[in-house]
N, CA, C and O atoms as a MOPAC input file, in Angstrom:
PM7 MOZYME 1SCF
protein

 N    -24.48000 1    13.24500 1    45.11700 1
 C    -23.48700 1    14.28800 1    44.97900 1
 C    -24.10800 1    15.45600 1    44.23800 1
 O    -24.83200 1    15.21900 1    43.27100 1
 N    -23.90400 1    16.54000 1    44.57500 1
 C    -24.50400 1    17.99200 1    44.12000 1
 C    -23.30000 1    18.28200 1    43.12400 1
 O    -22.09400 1    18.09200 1    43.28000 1
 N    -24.14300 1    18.89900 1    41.84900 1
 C    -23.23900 1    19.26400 1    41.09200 1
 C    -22.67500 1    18.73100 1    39.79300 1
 O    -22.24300 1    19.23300 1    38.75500 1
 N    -22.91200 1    17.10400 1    40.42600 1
 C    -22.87100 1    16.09600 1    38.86900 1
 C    -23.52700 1    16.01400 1    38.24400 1
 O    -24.64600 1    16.39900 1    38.58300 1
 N    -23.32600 1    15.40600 1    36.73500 1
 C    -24.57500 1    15.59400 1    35.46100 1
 C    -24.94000 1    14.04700 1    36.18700 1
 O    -24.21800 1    13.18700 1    36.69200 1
 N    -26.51900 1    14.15800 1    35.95800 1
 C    -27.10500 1    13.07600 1    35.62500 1
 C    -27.83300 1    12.39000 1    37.15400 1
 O    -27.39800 1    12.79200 1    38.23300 1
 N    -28.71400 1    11.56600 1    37.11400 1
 C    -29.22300 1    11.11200 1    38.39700 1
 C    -28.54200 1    10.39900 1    39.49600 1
 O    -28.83900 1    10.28000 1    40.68500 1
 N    -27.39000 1     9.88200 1    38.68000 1
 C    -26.41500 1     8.35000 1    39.15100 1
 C    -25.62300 1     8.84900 1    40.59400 1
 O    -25.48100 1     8.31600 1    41.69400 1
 N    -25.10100 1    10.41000 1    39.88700 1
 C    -24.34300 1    11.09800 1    40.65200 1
 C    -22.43000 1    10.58100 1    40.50100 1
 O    -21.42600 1    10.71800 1    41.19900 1
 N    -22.75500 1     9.98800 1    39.23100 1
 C    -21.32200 1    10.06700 1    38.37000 1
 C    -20.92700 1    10.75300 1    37.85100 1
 O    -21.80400 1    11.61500 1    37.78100 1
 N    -19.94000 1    11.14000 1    37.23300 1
 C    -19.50800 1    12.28200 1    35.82000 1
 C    -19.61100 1    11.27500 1    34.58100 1
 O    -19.58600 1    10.06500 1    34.35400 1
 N    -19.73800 1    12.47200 1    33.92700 1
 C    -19.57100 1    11.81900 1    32.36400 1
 C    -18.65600 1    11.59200 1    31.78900 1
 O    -17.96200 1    12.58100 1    31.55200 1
 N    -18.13800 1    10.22900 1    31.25200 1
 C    -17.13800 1     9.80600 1    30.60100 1
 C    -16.76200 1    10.54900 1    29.62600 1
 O    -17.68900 1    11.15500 1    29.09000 1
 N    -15.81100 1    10.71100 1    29.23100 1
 C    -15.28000 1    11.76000 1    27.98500 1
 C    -13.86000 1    10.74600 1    27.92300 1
 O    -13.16900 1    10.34000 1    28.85800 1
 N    -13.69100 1    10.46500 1    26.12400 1
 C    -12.83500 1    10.08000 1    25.82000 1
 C    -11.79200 1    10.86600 1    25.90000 1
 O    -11.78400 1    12.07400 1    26.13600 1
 N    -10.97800 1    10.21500 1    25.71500 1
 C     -9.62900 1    11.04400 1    25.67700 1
 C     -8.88700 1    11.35000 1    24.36700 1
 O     -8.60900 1    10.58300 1    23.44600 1
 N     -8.60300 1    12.82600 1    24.52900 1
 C     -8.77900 1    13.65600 1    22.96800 1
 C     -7.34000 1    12.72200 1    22.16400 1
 O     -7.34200 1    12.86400 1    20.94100 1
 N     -6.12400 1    11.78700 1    22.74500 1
 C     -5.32600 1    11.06800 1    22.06700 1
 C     -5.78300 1     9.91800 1    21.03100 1
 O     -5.43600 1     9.57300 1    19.90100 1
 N     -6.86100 1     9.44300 1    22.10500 1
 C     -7.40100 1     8.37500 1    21.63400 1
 C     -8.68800 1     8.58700 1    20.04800 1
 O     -8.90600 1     7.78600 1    19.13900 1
 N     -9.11900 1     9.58500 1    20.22500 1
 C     -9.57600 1    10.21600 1    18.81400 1
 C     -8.64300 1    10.41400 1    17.23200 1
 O     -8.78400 1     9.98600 1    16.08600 1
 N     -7.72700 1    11.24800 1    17.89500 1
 C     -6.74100 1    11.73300 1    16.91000 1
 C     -5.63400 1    10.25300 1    17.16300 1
 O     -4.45300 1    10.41200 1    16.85300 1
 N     -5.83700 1     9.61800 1    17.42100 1
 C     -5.15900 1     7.99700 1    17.25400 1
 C     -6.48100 1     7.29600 1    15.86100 1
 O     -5.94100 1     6.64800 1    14.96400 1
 N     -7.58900 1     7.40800 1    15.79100 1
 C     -8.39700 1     7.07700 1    15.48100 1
 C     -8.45900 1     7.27600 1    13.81800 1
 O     -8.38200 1     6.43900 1    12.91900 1
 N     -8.66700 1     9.05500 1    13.77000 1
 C     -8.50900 1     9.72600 1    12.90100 1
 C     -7.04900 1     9.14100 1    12.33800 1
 O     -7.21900 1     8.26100 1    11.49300 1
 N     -6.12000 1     9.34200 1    12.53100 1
 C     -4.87600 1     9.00100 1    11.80300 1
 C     -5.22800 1     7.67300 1    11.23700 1
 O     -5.53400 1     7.77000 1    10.04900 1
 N     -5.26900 1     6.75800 1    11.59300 1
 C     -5.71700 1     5.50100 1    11.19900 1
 C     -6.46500 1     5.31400 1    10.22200 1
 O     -6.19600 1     4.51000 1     9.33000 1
 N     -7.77700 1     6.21400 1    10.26200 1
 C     -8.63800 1     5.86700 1     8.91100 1
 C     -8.13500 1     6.83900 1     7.71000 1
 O     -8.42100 1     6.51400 1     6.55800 1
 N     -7.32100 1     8.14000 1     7.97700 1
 C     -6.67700 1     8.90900 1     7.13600 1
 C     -5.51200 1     8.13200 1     6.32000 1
 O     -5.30800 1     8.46900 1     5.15400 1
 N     -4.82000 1     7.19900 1     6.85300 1
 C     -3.80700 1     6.32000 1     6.36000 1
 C     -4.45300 1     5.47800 1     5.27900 1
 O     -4.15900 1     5.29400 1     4.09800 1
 N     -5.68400 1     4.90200 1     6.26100 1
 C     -6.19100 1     3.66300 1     5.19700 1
 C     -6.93700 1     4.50000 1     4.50500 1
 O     -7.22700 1     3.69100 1     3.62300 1
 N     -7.31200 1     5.16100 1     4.28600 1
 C     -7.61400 1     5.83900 1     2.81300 1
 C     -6.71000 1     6.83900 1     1.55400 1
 O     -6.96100 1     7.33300 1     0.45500 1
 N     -5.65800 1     6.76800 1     2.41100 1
 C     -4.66400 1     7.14900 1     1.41900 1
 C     -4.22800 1     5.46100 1     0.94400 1
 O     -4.38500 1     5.12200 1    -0.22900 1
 N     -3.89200 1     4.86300 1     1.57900 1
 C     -3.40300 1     3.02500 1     1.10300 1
 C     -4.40300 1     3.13100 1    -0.08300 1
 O     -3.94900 1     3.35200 1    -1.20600 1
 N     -5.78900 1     2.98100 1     0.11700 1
 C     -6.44700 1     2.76800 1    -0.78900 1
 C     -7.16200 1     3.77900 1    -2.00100 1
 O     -8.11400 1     3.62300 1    -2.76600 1
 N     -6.43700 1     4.60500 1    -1.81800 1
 C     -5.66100 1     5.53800 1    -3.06200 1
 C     -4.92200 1     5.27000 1    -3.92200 1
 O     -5.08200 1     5.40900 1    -5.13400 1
 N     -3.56700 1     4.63600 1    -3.04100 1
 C     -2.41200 1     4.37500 1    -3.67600 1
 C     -3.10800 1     3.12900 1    -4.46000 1
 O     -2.91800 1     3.32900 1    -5.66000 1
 N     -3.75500 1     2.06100 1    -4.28600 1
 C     -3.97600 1     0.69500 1    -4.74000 1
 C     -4.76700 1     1.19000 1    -6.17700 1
 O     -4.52800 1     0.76500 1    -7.30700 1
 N     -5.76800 1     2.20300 1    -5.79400 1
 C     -6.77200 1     2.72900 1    -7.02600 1
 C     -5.48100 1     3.05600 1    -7.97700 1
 O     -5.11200 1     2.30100 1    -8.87700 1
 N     -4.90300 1     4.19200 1    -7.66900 1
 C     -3.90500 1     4.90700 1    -8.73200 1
 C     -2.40100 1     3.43200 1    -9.49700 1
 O     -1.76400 1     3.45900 1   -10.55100 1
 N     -2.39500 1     2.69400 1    -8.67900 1
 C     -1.73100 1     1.72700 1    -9.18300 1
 C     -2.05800 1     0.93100 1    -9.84600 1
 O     -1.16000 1     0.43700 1   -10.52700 1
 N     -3.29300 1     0.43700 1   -10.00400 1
 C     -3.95600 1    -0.60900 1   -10.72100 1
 C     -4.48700 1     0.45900 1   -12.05800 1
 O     -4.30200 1     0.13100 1   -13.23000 1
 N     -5.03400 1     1.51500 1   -11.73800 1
 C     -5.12100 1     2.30100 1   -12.68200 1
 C     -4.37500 1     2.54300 1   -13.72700 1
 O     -4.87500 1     2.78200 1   -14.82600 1
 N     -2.82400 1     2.50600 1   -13.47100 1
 C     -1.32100 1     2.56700 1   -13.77300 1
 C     -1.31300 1     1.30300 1   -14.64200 1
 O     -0.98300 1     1.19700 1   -15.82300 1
 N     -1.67000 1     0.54300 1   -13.94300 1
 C     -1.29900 1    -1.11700 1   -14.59800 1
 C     -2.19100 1    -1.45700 1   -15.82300 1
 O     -1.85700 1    -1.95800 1   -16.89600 1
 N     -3.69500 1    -0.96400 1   -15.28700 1
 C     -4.37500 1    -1.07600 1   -16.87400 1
 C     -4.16600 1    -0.56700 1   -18.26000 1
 O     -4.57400 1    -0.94800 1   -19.35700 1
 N     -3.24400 1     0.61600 1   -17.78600 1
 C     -3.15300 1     1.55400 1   -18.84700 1
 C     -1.67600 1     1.16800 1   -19.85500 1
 O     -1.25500 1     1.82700 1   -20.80600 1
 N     -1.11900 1    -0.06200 1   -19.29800 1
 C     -0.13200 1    -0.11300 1   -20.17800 1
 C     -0.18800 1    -1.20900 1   -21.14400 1
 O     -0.66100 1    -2.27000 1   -20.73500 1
 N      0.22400 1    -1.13500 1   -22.38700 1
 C     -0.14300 1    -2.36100 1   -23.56700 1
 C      0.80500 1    -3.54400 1   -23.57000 1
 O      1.95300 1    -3.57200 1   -23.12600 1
 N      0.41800 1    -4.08900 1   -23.89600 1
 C      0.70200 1    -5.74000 1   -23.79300 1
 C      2.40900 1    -6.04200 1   -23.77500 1
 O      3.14500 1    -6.63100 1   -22.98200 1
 N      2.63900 1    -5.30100 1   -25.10700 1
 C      4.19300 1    -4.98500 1   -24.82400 1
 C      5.03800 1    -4.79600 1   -23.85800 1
 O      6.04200 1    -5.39500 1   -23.47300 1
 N      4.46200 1    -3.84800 1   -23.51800 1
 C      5.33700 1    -3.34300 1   -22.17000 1
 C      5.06300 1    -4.23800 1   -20.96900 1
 O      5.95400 1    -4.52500 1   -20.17000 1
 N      3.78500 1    -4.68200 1   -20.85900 1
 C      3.42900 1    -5.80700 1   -20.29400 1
 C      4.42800 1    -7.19500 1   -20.19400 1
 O      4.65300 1    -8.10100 1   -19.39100 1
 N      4.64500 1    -6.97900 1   -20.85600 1
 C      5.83000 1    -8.54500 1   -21.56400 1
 C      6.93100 1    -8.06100 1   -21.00700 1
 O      7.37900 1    -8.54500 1   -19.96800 1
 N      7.56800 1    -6.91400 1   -21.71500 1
 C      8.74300 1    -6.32700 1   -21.33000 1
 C      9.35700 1    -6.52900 1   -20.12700 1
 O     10.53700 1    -6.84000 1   -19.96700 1
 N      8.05300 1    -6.24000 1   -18.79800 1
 C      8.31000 1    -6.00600 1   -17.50500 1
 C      8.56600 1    -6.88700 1   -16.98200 1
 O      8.99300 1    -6.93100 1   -15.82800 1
 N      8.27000 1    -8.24600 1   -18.06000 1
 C      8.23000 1    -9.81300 1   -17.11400 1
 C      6.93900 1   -10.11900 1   -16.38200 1
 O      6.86300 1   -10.73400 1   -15.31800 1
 N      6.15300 1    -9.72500 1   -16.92800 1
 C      4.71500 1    -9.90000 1   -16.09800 1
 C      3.66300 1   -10.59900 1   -17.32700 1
 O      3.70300 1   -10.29700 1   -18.51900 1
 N      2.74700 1   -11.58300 1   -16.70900 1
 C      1.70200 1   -12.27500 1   -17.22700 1
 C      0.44500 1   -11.28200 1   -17.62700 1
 O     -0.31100 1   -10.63500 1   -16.90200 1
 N      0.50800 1   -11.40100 1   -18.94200 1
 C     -0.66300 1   -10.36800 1   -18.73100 1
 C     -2.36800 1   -10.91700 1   -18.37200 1
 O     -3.28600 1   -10.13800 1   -18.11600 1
 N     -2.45200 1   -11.93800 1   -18.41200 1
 C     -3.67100 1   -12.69800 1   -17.61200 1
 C     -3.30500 1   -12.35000 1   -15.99100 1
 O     -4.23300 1   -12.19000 1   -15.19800 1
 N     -1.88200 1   -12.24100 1   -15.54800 1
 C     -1.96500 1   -12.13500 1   -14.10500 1
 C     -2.34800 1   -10.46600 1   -13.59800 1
 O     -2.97900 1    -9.99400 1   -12.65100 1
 N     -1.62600 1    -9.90200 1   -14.73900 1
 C     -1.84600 1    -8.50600 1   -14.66800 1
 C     -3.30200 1    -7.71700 1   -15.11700 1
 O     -3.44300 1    -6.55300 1   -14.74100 1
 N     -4.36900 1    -8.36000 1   -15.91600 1
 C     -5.63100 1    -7.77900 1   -16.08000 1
 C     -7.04000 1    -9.03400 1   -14.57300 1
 O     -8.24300 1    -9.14700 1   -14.34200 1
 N     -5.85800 1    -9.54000 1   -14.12100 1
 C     -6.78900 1   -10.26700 1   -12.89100 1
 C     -6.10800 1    -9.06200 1   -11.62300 1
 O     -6.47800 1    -9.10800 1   -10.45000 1
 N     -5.35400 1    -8.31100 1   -12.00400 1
 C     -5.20200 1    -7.66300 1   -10.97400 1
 C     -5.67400 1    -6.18600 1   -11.36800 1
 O     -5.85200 1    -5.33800 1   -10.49400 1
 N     -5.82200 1    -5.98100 1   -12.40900 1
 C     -6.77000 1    -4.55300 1   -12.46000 1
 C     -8.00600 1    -4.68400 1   -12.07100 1
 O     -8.70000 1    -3.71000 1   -11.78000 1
 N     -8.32700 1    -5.63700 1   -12.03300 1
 C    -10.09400 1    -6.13800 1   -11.38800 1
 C    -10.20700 1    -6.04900 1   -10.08700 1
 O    -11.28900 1    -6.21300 1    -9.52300 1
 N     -9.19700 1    -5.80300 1    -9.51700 1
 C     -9.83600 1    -6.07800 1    -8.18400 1
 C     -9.81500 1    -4.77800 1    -7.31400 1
 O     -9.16000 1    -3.76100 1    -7.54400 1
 N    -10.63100 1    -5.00600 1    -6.30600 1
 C    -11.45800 1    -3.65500 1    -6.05800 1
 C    -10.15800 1    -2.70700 1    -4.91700 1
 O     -9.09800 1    -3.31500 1    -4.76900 1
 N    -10.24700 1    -1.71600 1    -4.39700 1
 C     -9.42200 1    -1.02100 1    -4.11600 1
 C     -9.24600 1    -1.49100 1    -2.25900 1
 O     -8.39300 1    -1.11900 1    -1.45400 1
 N     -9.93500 1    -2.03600 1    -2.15000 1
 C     -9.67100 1    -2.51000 1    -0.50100 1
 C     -9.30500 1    -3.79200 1    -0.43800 1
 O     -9.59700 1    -4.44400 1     0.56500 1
 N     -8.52100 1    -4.43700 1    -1.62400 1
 C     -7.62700 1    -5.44600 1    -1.75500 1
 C     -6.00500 1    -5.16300 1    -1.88700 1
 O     -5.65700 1    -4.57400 1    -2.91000 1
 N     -5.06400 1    -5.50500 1    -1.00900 1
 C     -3.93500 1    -5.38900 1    -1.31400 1
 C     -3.69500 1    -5.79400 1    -2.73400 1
 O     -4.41300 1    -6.66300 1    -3.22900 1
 N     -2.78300 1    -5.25600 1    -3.39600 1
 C     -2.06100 1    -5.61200 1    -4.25600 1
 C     -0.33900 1    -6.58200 1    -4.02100 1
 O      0.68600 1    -6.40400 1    -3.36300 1
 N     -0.74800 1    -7.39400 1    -4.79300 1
 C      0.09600 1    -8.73900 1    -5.07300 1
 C      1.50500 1    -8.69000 1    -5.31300 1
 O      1.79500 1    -7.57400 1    -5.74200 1
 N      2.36500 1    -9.33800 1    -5.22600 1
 C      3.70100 1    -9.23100 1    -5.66500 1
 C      3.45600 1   -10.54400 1    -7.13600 1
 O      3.29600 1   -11.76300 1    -7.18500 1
 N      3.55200 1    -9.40800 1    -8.15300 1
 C      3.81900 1   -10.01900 1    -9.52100 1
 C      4.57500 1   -11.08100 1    -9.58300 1
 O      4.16300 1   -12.16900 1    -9.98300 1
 N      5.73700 1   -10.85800 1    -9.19400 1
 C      6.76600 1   -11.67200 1    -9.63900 1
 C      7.15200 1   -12.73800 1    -9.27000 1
 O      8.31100 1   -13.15100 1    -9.30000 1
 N      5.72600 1   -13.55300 1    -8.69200 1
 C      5.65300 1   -15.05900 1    -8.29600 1
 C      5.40000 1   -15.54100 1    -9.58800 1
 O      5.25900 1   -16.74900 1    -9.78000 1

């Protein structure tokens, strides 16, 4: 065929511009999630033992959860 790229005499695949910006949204999300997890655990270290107590929370459960790294969900305490 005259006219096509390439020797094959196929066209060139080209994604489809949804399927990108499907892509993009996706990793834009999961890096806001793992924002939110940084700024929350951040949140959690910063409060003293007291208030710790106050909230009804373990504070051994609560400084095992400031440890952990930001591409870990965060836990529901109140098991």
């Amino acid at each position: 065929m005259k006219g096509n790229a390439g020797s094959s005499g196929l066209a060139p695949v080209v994604a489809p511009r949804a399927g990108w910006s499907l892509i993009l949204d996706l990793i834009v999300a999961t890096l806001r999630e793992w924002r939110r997890r940084h700024v929350g655990r951040r949140e959690l270290a910063s409060l003293d033992e007291r208030t710790i107590r106050e909230l009804c929370l373990d504070p051994g459960v609560v400084n095992h959860e400031v440890r952990q790294p930001f591409w870990r969900p965060l836990r529901d305490w109140r098991d």
